[in-house]
N, CA, C and O of each residue as an XYZ file, in Angstrom:
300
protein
N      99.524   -178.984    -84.489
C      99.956   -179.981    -83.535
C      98.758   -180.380    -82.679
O      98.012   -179.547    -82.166
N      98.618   -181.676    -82.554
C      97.784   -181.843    -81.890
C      98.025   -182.528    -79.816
O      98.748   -183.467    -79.482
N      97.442   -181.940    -79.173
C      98.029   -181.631    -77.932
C      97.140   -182.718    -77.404
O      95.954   -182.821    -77.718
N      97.885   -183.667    -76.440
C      96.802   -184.547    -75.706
C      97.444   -184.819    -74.539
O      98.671   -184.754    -74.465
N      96.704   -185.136    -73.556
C      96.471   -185.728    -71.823
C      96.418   -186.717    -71.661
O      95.343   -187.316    -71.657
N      98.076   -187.536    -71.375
C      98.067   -189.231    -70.867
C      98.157   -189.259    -69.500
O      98.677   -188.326    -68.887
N      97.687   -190.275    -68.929
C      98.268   -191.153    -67.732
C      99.124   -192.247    -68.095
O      99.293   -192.748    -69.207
N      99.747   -192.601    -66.754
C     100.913   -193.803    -66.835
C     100.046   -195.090    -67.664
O      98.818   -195.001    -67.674
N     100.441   -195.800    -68.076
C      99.776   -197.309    -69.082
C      98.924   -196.537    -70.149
O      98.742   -197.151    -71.200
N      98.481   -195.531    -70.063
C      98.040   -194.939    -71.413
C      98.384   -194.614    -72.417
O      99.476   -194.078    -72.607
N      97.413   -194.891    -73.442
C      98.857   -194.839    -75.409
C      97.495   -193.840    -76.139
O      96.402   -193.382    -75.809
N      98.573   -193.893    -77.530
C      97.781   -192.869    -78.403
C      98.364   -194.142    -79.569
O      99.227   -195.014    -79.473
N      97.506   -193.773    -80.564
C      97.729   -194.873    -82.029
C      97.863   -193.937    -83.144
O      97.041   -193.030    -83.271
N      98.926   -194.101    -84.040
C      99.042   -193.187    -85.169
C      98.867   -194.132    -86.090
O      99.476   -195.186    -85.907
N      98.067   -194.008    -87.209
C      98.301   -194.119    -88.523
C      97.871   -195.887    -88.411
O      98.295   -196.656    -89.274
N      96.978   -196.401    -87.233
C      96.717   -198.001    -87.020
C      98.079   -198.846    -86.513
O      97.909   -199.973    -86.049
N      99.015   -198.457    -86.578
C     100.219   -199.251    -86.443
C     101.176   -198.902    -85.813
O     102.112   -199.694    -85.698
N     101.227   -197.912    -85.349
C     102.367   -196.826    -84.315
C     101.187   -196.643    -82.671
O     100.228   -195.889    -82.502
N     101.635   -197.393    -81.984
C     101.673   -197.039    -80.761
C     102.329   -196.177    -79.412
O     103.402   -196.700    -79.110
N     102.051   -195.199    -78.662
C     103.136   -194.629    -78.317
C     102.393   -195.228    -77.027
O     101.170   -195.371    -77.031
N     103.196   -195.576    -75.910
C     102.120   -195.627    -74.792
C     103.436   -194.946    -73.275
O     104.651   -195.143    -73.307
N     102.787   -194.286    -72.297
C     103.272   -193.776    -71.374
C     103.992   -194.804    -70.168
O     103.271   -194.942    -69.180
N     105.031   -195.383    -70.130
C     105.672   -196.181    -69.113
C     105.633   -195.152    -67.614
O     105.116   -195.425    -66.531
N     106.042   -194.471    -67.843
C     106.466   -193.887    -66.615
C     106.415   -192.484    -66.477
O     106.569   -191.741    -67.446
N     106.198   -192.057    -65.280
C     106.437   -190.107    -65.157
C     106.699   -190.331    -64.143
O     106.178   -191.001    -63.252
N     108.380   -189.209    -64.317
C     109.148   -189.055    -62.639
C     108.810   -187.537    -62.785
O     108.686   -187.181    -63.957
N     108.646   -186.629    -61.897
C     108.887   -185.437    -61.909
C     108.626   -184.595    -63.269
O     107.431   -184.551    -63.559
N     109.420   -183.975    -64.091
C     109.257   -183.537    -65.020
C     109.966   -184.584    -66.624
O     110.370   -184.128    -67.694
N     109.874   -185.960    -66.195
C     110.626   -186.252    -67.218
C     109.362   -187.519    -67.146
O     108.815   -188.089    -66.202
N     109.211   -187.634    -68.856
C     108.100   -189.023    -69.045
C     108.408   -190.091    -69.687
O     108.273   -190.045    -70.910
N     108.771   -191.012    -69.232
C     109.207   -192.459    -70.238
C     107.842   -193.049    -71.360
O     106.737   -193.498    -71.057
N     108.242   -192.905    -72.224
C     107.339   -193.354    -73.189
C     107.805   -194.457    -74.223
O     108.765   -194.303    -74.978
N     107.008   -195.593    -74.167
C     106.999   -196.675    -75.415
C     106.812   -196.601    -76.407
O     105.863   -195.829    -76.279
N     106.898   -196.764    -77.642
C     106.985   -196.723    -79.312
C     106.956   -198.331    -79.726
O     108.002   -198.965    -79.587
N     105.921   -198.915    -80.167
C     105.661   -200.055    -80.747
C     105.315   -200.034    -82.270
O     104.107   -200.013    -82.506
N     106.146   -200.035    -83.335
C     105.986   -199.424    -85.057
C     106.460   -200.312    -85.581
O     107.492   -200.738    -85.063
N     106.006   -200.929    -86.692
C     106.360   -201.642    -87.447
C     107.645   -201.668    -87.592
O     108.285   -200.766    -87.050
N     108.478   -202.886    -88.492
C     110.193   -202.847    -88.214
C     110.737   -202.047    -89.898
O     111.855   -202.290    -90.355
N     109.957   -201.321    -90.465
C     110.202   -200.498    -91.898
C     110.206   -198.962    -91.423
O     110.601   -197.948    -91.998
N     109.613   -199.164    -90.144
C     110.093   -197.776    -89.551
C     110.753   -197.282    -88.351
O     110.732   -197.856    -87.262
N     111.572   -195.756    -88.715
C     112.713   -195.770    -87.767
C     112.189   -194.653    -86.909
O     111.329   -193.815    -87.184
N     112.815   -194.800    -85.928
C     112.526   -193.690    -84.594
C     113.680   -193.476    -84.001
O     114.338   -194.423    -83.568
N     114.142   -192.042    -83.882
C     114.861   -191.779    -83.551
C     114.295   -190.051    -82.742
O     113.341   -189.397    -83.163
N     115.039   -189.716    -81.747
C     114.991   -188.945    -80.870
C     115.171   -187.559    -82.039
O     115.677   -187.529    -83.161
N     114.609   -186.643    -81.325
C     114.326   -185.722    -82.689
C     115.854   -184.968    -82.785
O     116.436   -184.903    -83.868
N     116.480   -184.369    -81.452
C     117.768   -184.153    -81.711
C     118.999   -184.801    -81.882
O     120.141   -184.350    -81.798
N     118.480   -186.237    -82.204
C     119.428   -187.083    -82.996
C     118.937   -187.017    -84.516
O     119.563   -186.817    -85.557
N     118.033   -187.179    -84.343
C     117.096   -186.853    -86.425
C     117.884   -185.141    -86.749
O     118.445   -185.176    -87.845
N     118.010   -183.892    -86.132
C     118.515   -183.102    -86.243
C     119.813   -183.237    -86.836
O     120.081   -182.939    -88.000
N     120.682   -183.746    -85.902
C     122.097   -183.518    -86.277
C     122.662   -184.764    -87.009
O     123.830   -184.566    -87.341
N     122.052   -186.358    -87.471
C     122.055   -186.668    -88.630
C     121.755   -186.230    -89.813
O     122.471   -186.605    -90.742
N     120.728   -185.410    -90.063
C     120.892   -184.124    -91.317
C     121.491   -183.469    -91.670
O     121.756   -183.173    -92.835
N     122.099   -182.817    -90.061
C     123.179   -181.841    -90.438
C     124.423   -182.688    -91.300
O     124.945   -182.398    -92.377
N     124.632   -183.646    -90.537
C     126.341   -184.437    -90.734
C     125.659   -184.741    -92.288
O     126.586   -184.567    -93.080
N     124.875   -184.982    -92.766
C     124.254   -185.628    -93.953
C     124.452   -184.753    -95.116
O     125.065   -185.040    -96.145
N     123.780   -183.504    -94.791
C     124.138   -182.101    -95.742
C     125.589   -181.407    -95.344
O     125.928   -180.494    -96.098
N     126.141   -181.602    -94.676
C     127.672   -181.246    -94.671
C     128.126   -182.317    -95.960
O     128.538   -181.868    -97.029
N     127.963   -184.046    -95.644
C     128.506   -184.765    -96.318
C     128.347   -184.289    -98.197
O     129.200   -183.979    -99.029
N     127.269   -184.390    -98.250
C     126.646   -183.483    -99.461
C     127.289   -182.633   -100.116
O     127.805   -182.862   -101.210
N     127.329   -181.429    -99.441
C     127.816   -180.424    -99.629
C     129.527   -180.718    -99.956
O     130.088   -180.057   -100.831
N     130.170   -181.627    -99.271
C     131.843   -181.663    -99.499
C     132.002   -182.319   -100.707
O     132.896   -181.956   -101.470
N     131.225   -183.279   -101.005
C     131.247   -184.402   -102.017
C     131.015   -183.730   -103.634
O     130.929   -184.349   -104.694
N     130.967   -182.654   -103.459
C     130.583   -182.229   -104.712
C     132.020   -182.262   -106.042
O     132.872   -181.374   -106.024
N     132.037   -182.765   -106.504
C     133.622   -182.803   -107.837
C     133.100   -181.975   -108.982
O     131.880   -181.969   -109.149
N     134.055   -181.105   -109.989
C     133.935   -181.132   -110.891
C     134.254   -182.109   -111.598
O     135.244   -182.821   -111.429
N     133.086   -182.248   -112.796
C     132.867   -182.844   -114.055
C     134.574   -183.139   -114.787
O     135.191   -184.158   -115.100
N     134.808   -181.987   -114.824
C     136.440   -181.945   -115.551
C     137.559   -182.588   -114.383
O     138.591   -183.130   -114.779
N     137.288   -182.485   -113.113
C     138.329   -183.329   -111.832
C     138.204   -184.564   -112.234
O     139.128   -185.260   -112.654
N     136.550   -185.036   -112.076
C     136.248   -185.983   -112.407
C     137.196   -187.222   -113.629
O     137.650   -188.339   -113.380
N     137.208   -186.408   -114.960
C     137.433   -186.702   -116.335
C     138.942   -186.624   -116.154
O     139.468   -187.439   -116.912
N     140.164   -185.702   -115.169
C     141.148   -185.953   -115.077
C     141.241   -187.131   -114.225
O     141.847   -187.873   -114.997
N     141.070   -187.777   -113.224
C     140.770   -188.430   -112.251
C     140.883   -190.060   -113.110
O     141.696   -190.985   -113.128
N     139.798   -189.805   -113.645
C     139.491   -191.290   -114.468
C     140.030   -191.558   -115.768
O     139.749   -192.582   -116.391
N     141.152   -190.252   -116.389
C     141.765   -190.265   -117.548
C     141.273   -190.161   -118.631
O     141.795   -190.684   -119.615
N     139.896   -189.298   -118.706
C     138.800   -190.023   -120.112
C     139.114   -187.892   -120.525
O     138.615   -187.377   -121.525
């Protein structure tokens, strides 16, 4: 991980095209901007968390047998 030291209006650049830049610091909480191309998504990491989860639950239920299947569709 790489660890770095912003001030307020200050950014970091990932990858030429991802901007993160620092809006604001109240106290212990820091508002930060994200400027990324529109092919990529950003999402808060404990929302990226528990869309996986709900994702591999979904997964996991969806599974049929082959033979349910073959009764199912009459073949």
């Amino acid at each position: 991980m790489l660890a770095l030291t912003r001030k307020k209006n200050q950014a970091i650049v990932i990858d030429g095209n991802i901007e993160i830049t620092v809006l604001e610091i109240k106290g212990d909480k820091v508002k930060l901007g994200i400027s990324a191309p529109c092919d990529k998504t950003i999402y808060r990491k404990e929302v990226y968390v528990q869309m996986s989860k709900v994702n591999q639950e979904a997964v996991q239920k969806s599974t049929i047998d082959l033979q349910e299947l073959n009764n199912i569709l009459g073949i």
